[in-house]
C-alpha positions as CSV (number, residue, x, y, z in Angstrom):
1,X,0.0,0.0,0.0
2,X,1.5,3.2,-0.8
3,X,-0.2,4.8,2.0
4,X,2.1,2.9,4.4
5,X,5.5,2.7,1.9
6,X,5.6,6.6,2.3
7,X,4.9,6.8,5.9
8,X,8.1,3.9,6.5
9,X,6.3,2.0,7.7
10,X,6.6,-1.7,7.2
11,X,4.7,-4.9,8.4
12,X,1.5,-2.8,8.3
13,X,-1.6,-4.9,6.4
14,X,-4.5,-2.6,6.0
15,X,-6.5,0.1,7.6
16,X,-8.6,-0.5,10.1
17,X,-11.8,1.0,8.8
18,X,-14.1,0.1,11.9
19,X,-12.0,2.0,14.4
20,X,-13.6,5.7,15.5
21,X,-11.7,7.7,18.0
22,X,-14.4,7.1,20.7
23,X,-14.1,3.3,19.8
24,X,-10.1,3.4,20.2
25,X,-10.6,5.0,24.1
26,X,-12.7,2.0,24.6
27,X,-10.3,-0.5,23.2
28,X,-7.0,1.0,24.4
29,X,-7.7,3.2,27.7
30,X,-11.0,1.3,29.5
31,X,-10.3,-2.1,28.3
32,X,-14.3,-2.6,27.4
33,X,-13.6,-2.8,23.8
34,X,-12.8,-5.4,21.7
35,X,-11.2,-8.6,22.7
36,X,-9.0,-9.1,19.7
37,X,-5.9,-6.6,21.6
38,X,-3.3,-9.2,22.2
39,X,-0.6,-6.9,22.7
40,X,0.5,-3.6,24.1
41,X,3.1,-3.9,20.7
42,X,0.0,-4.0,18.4
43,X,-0.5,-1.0,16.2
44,X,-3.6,0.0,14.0
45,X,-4.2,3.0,11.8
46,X,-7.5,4.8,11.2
47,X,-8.7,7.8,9.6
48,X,-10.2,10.5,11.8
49,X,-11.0,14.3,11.2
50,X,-9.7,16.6,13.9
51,X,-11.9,19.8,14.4
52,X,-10.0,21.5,16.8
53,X,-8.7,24.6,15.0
54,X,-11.3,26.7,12.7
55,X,-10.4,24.4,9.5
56,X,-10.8,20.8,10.1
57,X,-8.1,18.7,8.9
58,X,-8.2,14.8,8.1
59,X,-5.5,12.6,10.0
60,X,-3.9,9.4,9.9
61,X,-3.6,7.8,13.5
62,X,-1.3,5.1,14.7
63,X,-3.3,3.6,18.0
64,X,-2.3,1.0,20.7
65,X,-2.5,0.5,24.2
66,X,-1.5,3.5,26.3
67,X,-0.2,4.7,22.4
68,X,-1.6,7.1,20.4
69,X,0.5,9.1,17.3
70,X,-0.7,11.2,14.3
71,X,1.4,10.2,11.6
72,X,-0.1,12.2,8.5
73,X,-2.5,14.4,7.7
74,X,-4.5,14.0,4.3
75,X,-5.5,16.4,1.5
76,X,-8.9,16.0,1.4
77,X,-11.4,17.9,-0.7
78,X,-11.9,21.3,2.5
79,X,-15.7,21.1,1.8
80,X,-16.0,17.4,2.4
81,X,-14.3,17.3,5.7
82,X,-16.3,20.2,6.7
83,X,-19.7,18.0,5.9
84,X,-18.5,15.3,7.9
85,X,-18.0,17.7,10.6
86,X,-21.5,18.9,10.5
87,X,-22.8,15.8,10.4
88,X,-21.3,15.1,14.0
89,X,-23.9,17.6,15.4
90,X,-23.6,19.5,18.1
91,X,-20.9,17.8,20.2
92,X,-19.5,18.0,24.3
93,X,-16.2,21.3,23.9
94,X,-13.4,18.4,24.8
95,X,-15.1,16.1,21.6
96,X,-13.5,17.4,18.5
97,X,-12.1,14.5,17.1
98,X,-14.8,13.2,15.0
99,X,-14.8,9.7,13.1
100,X,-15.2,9.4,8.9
101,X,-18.8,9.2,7.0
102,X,-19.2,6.6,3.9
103,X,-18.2,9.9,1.8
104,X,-14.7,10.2,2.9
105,X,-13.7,6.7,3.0
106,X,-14.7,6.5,-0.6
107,X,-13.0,8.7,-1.5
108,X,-9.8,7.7,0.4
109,X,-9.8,4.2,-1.1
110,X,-10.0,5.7,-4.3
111,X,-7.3,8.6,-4.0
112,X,-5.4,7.2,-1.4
113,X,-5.1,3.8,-0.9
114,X,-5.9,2.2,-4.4
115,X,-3.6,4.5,-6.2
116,X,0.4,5.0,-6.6
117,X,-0.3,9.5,-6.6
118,X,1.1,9.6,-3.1
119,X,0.8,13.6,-3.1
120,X,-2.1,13.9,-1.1
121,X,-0.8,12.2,1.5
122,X,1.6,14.4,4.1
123,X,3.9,13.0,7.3
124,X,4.4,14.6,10.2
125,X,7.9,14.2,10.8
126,X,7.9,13.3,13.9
127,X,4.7,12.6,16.0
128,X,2.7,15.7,16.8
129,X,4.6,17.4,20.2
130,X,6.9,14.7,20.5
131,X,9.9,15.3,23.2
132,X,12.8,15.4,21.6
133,X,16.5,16.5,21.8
134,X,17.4,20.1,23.4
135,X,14.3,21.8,24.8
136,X,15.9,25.3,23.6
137,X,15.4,26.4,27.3
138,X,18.8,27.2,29.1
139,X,20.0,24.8,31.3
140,X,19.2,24.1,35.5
141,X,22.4,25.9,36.7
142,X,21.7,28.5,34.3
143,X,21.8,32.4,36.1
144,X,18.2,34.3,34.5
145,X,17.3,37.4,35.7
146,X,15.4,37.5,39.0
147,X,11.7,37.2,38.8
148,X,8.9,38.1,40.8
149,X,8.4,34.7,42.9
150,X,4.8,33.9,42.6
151,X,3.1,31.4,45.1
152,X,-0.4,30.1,43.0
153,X,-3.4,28.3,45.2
154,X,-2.0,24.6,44.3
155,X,-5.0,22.6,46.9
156,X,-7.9,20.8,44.8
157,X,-10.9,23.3,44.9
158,X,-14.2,23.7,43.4
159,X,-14.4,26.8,41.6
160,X,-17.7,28.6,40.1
161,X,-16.9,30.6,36.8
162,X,-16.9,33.6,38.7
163,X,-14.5,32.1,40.7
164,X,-12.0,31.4,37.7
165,X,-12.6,35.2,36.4
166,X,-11.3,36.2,39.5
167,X,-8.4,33.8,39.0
168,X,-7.7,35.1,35.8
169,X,-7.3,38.3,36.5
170,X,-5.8,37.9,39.4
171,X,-2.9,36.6,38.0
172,X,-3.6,38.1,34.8
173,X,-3.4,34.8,33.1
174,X,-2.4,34.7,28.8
175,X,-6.6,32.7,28.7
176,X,-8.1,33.1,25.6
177,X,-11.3,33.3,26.3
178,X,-11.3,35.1,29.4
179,X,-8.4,38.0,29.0
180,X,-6.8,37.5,26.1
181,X,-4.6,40.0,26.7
182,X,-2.8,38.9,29.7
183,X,0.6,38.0,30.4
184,X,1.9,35.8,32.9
185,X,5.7,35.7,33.1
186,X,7.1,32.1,33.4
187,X,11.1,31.1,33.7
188,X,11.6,27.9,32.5
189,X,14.5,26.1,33.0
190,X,15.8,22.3,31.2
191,X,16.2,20.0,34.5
192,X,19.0,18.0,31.5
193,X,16.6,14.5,31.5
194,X,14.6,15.0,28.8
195,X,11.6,14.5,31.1
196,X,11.1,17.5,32.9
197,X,11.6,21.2,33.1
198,X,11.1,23.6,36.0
199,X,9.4,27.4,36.6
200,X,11.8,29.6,38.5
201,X,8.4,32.0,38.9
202,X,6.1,29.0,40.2
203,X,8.9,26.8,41.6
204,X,6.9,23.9,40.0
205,X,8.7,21.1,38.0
206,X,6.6,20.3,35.2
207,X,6.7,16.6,33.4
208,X,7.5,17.8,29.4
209,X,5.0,15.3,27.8
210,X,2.2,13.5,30.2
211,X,-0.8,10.8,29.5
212,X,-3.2,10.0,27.7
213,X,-6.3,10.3,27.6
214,X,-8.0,8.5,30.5
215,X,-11.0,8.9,32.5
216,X,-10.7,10.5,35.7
217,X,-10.8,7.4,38.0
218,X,-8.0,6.1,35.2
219,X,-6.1,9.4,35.4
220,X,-5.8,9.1,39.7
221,X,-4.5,5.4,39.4
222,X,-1.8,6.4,37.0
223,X,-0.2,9.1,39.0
224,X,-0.1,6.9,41.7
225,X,1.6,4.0,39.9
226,X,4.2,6.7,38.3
227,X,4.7,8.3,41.8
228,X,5.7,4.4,42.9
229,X,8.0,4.3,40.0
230,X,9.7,7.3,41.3
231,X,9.1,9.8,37.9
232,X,12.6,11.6,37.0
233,X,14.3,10.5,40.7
234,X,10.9,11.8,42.2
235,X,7.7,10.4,44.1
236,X,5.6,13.5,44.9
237,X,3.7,14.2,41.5
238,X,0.2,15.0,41.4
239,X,-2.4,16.6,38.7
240,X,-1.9,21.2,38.8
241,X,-4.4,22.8,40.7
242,X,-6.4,25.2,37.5
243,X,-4.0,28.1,38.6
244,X,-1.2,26.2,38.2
245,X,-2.0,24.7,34.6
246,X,-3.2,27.8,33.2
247,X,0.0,29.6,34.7
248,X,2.6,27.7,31.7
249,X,-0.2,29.7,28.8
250,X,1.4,31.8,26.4
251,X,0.1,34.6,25.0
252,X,-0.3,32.9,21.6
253,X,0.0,29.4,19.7
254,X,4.0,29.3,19.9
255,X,4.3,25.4,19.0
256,X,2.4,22.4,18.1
257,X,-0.4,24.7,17.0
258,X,-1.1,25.7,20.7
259,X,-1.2,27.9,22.9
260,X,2.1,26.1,24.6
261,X,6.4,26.7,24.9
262,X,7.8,24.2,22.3
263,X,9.4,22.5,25.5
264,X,6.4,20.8,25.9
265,X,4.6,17.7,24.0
266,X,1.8,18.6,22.2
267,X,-0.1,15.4,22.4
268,X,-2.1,16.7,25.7
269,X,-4.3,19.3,24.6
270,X,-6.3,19.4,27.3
271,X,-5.5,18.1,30.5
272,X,-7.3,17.3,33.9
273,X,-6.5,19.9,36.8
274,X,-7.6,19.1,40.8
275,X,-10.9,21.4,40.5
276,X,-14.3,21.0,40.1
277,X,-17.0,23.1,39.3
278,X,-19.7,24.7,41.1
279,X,-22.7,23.8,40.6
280,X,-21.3,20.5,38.9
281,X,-18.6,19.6,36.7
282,X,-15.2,19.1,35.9
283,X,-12.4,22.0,35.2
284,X,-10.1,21.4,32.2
285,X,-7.1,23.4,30.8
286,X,-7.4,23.3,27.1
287,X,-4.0,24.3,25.5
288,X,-5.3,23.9,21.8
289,X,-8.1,26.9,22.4
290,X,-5.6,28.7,24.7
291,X,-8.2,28.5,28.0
292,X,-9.9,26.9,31.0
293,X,-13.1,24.9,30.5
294,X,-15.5,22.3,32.3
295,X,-17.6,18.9,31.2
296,X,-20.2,18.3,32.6
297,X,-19.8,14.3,32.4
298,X,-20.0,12.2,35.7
299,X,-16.8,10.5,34.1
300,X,-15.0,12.8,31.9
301,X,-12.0,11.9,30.0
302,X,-8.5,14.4,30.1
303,X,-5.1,13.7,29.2
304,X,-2.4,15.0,31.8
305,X,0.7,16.9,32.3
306,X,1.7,16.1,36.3
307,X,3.7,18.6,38.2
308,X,5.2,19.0,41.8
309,X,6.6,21.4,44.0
310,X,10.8,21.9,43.9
């Protein structure tokens, strides 16, 4: 398949063309999916349309257990994609990733996979925020300039949306939605692992890439088992309180088309903080749209980016 032969990748049979993204969280994060998985080494690829910036774009994923990588994004006709998108109707903030109609995968077998013009086809050259090398950030014994020392509330709370105006402003906070004009100085430092980097404003260590999505019981089981593994020499990780996520914002989409310092991965766009909502919910930071924002599902799913006190 030429599909695959341009991508490198080799030992690959087919596309799976029954796999959605809300069927791959069953199969790879909840294990109530299929019962075919028979290892965490197994790989499959699936078209999917991601709807998270203004003009939706149609992906290639490579999905596994605890594993998930976009490996090529797809020329598709713009108007199609956009159908399929309305099709989805109206959808939960944190669900923009939106499976294929009968449309689209007609017309990817027939300008895609059944033919050798390759062109429409284009890799990401490495998977999308991917950690890799030098993070461009100077080094932990470095000398900056002294900062202001903030101290941000860091204890689980549950926060009204009046409550996280006042936040915002408070701290005057680079959030989209809610000043979009702020700026929040952070110092950010390389800890020299390729796992972490640290905040000389916050004094927080941050993890560089994080999980996947899981749900929230999923999420709270994982931080304990990398807290028993001792995460970069450490054991005191936990999930930022919503000050402390929204505090490593910048002021406009610097890398991985968010709102994020290229030292970080860009495969959690939004990720769980320790703060629910009044009168009910959950409180997200969402990186992709630059702000904070809440689901209202008993069990919501987040990816997550951990962080601790130095």
């Amino acid at each position: 398949m030429g599909l695959f032969k341009k991508l490198l990748l080799t030992g690959v049979s087919d596309i799976d063309w029954e796999m959605t993204p809300e069927y791959s969280f069953g199969t790879y994060e909840s294990w109530g999916g299929r019962e075919r998985v028979r290892s965490k080494n197994e790989r499959v690829y699936y078209f999917f349309i991601d709807a998270w910036d203004e003009i939706p774009k149609l992906c290639l994923m490579e999905r596994g257990i605890k594993h998930a990588r976009v490996i090529a994004e797809i020329l598709a006709p713009a108007e199609m994609v956009q159908q399929c998108v309305k099709e989805q109707g109206k959808v939960a903030f944190f669900e923009r990733t939106h499976p294929i109609n009968e449309q689209l995968r007609k017309w990817l077998i027939t300008n895609v996979i059944e033919t050798a013009d390759d062109s429409k086809i284009i890799p990401l050259e490495m998977p999308v925020g991917q950690v890799v090398g030098d993070s461009g950030l100077p080094g932990k014994g470095a000398v900056i300039p002294a900062s202001v020392i903030v101290s941000l509330p860091h204890e689980p709370a549950e926060m009204s949306e009046e409550d996280v105006l006042a936040l915002v402003a408070k701290y005057d906070f680079a959030e989209q939605e809610r000043n979009s004009h702020g700026y929040f100085a952070h110092a950010f430092v390389d800890n020299g692992d390729n796992l972490t980097v640290s905040d000389r404003v916050t004094g927080l260590m941050w993890q560089r890439a994080g999980t996947d999505i899981m749900s929230n019981r999923s999420m709270r089981r994982e931080v304990t088992r990398i807290n028993q593994e001792g995460f970069a020499g450490y054991t005191d990780w936990r999930l930022p309180s919503l000050a402390e996520a929204l505090s490593i914002l910048e002021g406009e989409k610097v890398a991985h088309d968010q709102y994020l310092h290229p030292c970080f991965s860009g495969e959690q766009p939004f990720v769980f903080v320790e703060a629910t909502r009044k009168p009910g919910g959950q409180w997200f930071v969402d990186y992709k749209q630059g702000r904070a924002f809440w689901s209202s599902g008993t069990i919501p799913g987040g990816f997550g980016r951990l962080c601790r006190k130095e």
